[in-house]
Each structure stands twice: as C-alpha cells, then as structure tokens.
Backbone as JSON, one array per atom type, in Angstrom:
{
  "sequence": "XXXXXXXXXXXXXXXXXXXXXXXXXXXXXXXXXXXXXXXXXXXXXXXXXXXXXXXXXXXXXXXXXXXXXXXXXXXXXXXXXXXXXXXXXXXXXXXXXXXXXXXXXXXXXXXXXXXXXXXXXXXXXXXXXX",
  "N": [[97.68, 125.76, 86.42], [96.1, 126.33, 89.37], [96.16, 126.61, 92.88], [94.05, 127.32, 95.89], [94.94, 129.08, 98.44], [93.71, 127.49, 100.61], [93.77, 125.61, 100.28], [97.03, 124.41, 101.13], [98.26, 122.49, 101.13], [98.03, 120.4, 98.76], [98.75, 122.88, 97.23], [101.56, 122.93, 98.18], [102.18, 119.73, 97.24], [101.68, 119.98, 94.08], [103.53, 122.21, 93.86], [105.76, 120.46, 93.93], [105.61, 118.29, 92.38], [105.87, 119.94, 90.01], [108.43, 120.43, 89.72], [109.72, 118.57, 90.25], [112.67, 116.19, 88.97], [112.75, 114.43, 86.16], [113.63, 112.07, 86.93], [113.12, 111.94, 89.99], [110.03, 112.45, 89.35], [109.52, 109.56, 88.53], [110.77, 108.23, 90.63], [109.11, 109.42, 92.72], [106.39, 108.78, 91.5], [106.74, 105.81, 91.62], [107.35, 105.49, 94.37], [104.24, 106.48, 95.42], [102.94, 104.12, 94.31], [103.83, 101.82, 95.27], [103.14, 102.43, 98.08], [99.96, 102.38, 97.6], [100.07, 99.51, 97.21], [101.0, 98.78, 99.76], [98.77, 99.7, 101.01], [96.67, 97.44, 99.76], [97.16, 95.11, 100.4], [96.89, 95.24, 102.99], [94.64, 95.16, 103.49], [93.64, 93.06, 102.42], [95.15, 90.82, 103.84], [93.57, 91.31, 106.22], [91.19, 90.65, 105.88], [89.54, 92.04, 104.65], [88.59, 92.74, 101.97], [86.83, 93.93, 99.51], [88.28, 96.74, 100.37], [90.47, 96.43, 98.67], [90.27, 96.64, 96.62], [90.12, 100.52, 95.3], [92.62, 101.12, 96.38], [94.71, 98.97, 94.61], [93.29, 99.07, 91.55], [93.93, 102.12, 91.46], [97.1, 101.41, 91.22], [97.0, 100.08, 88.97], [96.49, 102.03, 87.2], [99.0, 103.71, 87.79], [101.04, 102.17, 86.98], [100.33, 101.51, 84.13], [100.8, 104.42, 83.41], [103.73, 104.23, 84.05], [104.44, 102.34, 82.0], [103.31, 103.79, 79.48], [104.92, 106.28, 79.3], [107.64, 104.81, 79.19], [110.53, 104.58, 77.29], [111.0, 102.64, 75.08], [113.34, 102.19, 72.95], [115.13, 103.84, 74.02], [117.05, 102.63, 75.73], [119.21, 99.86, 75.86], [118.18, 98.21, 78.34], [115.78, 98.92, 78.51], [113.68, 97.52, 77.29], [112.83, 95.11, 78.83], [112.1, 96.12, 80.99], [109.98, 97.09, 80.6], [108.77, 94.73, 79.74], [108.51, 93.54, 82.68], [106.55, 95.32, 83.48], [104.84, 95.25, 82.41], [103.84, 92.56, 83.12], [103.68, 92.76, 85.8], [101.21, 94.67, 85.8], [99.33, 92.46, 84.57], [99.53, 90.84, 87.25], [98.76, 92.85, 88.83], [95.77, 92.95, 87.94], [94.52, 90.47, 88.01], [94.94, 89.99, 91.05], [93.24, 92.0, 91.86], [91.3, 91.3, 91.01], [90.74, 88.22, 91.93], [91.02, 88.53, 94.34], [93.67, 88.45, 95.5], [95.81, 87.35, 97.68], [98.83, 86.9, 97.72], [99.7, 87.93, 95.14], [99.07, 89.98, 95.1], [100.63, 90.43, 97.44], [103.32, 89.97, 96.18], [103.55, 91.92, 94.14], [103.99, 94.16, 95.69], [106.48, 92.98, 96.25], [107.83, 93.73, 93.91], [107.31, 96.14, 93.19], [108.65, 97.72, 95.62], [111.31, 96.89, 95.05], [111.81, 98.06, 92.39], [111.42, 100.82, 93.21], [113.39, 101.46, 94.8], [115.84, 100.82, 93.85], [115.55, 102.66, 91.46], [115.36, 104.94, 93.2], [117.95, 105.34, 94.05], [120.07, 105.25, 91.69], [118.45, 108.27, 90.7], [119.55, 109.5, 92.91], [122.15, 108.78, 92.42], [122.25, 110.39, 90.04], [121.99, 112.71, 90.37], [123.97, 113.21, 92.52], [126.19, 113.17, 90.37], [125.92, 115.21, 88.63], [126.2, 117.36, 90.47]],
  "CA": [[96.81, 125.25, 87.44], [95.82, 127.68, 90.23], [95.44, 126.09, 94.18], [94.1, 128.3, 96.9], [95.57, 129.31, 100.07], [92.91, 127.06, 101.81], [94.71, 123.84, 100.96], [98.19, 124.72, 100.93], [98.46, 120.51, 100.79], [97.87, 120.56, 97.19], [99.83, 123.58, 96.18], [103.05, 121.66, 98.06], [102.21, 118.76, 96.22], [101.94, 120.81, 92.55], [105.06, 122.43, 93.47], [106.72, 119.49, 93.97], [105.49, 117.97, 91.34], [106.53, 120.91, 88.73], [109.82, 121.1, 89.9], [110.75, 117.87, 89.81], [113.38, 116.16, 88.0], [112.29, 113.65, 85.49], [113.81, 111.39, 87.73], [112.53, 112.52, 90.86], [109.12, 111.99, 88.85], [109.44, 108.75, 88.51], [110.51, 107.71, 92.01], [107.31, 109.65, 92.53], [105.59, 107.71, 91.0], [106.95, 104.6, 92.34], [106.36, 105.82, 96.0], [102.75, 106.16, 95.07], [102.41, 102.6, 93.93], [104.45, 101.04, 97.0], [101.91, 103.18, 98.89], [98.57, 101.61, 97.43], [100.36, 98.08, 97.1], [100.64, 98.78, 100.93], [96.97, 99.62, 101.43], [95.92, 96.48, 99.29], [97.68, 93.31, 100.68], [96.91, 95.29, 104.27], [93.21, 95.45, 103.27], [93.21, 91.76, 101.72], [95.41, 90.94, 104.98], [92.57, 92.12, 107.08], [90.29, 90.08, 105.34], [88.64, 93.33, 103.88], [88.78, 92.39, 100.29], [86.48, 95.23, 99.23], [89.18, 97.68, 100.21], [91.73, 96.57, 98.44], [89.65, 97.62, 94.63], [90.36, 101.08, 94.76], [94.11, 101.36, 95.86], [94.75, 98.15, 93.29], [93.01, 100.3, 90.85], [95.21, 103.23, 91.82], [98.02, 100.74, 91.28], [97.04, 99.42, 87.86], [97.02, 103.26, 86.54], [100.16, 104.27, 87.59], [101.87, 101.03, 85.9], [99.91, 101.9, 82.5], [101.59, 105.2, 83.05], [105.0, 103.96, 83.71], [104.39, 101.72, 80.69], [103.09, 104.63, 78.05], [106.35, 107.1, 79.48], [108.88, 104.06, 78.65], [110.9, 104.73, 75.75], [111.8, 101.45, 74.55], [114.43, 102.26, 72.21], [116.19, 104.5, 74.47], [118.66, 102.16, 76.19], [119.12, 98.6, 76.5], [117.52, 97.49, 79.69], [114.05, 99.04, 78.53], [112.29, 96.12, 76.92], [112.95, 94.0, 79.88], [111.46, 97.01, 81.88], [108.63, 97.05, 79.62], [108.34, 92.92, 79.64], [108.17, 93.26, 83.49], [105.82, 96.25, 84.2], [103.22, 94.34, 81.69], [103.68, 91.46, 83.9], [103.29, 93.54, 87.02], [100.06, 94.86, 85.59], [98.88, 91.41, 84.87], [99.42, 90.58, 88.37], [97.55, 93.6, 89.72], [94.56, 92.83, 87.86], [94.67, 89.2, 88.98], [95.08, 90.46, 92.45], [92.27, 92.65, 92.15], [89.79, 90.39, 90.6], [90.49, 87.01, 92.73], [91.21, 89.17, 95.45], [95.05, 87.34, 95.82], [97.05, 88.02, 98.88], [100.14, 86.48, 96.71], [99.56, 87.91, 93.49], [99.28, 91.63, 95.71], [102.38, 90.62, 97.79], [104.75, 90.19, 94.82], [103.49, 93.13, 92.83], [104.51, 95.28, 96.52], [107.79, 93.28, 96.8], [108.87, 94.48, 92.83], [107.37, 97.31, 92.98], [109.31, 98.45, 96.67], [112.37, 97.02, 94.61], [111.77, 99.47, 91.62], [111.37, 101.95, 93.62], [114.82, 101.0, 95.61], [116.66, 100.93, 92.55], [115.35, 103.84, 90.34], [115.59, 106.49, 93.64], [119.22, 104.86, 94.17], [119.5, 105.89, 90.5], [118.17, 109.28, 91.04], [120.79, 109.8, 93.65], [123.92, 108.89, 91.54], [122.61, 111.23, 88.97], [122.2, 113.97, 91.25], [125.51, 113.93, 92.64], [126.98, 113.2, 89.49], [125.9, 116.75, 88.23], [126.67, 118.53, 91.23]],
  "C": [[96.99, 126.11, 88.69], [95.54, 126.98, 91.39], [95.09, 127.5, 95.17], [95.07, 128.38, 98.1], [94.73, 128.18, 101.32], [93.54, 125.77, 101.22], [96.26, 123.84, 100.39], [98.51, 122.84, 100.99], [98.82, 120.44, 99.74], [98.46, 121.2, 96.42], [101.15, 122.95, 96.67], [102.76, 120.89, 97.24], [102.13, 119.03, 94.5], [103.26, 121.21, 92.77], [105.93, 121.51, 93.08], [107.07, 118.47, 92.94], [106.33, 118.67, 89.68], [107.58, 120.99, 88.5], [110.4, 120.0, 90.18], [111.2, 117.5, 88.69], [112.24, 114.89, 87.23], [112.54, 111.87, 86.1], [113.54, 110.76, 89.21], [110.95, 112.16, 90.81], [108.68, 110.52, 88.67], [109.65, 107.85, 89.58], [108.86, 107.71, 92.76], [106.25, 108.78, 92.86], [105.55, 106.38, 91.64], [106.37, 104.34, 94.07], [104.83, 105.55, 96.38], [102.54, 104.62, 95.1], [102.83, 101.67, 94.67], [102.89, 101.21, 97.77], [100.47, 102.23, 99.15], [99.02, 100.15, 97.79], [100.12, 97.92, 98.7], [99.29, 98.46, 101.15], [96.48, 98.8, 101.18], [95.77, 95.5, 100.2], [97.39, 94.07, 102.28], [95.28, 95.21, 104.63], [92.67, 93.7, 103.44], [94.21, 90.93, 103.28], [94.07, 90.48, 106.6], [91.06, 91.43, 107.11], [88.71, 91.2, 104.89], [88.33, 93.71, 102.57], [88.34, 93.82, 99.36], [87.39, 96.62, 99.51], [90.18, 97.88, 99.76], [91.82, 96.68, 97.13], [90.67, 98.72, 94.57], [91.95, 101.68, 95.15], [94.85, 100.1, 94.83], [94.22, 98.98, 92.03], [93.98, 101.23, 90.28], [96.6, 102.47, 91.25], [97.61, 100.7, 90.02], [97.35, 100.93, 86.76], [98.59, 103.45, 86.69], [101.67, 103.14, 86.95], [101.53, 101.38, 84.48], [101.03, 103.53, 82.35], [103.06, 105.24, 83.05], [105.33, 103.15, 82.3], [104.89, 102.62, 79.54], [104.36, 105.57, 78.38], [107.45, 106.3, 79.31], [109.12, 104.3, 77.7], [111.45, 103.61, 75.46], [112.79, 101.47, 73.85], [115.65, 103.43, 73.01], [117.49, 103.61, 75.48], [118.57, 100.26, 76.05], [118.15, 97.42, 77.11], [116.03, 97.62, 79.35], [113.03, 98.01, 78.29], [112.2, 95.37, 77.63], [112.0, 94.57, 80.62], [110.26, 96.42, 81.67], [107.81, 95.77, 79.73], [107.97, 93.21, 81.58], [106.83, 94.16, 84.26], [104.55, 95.83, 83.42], [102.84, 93.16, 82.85], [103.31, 92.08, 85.11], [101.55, 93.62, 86.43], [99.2, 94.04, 85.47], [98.44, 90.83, 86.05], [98.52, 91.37, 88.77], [96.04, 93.47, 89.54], [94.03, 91.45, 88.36], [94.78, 89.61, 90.55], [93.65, 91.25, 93.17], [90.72, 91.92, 92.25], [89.27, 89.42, 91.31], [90.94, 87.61, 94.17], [92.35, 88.51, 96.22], [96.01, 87.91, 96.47], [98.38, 87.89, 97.99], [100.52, 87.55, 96.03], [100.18, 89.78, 93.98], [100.31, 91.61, 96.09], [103.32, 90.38, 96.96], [104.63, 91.36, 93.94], [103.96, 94.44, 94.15], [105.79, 95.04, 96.64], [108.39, 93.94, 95.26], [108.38, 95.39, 92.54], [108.69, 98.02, 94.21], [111.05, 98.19, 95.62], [112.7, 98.19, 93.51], [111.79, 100.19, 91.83], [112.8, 102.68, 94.46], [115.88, 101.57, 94.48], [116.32, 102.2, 91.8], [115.57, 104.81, 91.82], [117.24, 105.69, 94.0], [120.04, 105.71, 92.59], [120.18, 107.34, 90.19], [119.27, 109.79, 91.24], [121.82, 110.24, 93.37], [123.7, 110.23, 90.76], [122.47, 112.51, 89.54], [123.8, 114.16, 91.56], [126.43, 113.6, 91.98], [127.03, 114.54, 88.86], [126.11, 117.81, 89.15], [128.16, 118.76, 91.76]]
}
C-alpha cells in the first residue's frame, strides 16, 4: 500500500500500523472503540441520536473483528473473552437501534476496561523481553 507525501497523516498511521506488535494491535484496536463509544453516548448525551449510528457502527465492526482474531483454544481465559465480546456486540446493536444511553454507557465502561487491561498487558510483555 503506497500513501503520498500529501497526507503524511495516513502514511504515520500505516506505519504504525505495520510495525506494530500484535499486541500493540490490539490495544489499537481497543483505543479505536473507546474512541467511537466516546462519540456515541456524547452524541446520544446531546440528545443527537442520529449521530451516534455511524460511530456505534464503527464500534460493532471492530468487536466482530476482535471476535474473528480470538483464538479460542489458545489459552484459558479466551471463551470467557469470546462469551463477553458477543455480549458487548449485542449491546452495541441494542444501543444503536433503541438509541440507549445505558446500553452505550456500559459497552464504553468495558470496553475503556479492555482496553486498561490488554495495554497494561502489552506493557508487561514489553518489558519482559527487553
């Protein structure tokens, strides 16, 4: 994938992307979905309902993709993961549909926690290898 020089935005964000860890990737990720969860419940908040579709939306993808990248058989803890990031997704579409301050503010407070926990995580395993 090739960016120009005219939005050096985009090639940071590819780099950053390429070159992270797999771990790193997944905070990522998480960041992102804090992010939108933000924009929703500040939309629905606001009493702006209509703005809080397409970062909900945004939100419901990047749960399907934490979903389909779970390896369930790789440790333990996963199927719980797995049991809660379905349930998350549940919520977001419920959130989206009845347009539910609630339903949005609990899917921002366990997402901000997931996101707490997995770059915490991260961390250890960084300066466990260095």
């Amino acid at each position: 994938m090739t960016f120009s020089a005219q939005n050096p935005r985009e090639a940071y964000l590819a780099a950053s992307v390429t070159t992270a860890s797999p771990g790193q990737l997944l905070v990522m990720l998480l960041e992102r979905l804090v992010l939108d969860l933000q924009r929703a419940t500040d939309a629905l908040r606001s009493d702006e309902p209509g703005q809080a579709n397409a970062p909900l939306l945004h939100a419901q993808d990047i749960v399907l993709e934490l979903v389909s990248s779970l390896r369930v058989d790789a440790w333990d803890g996963a199927p719980g993961l797995a049991a809660l990031y379905d349930y998350l997704y549940r919520e977001l579409v419920r959130a989206n549909m009845q347009k539910d301050l609630a339903a949005a503010e609990f899917c921002l407070t366990a997402a901000s926690e997931l996101r707490d926990t997995w770059r915490e995580a991260a961390l250890q395993l960084t300066s466990a290898s260095a």
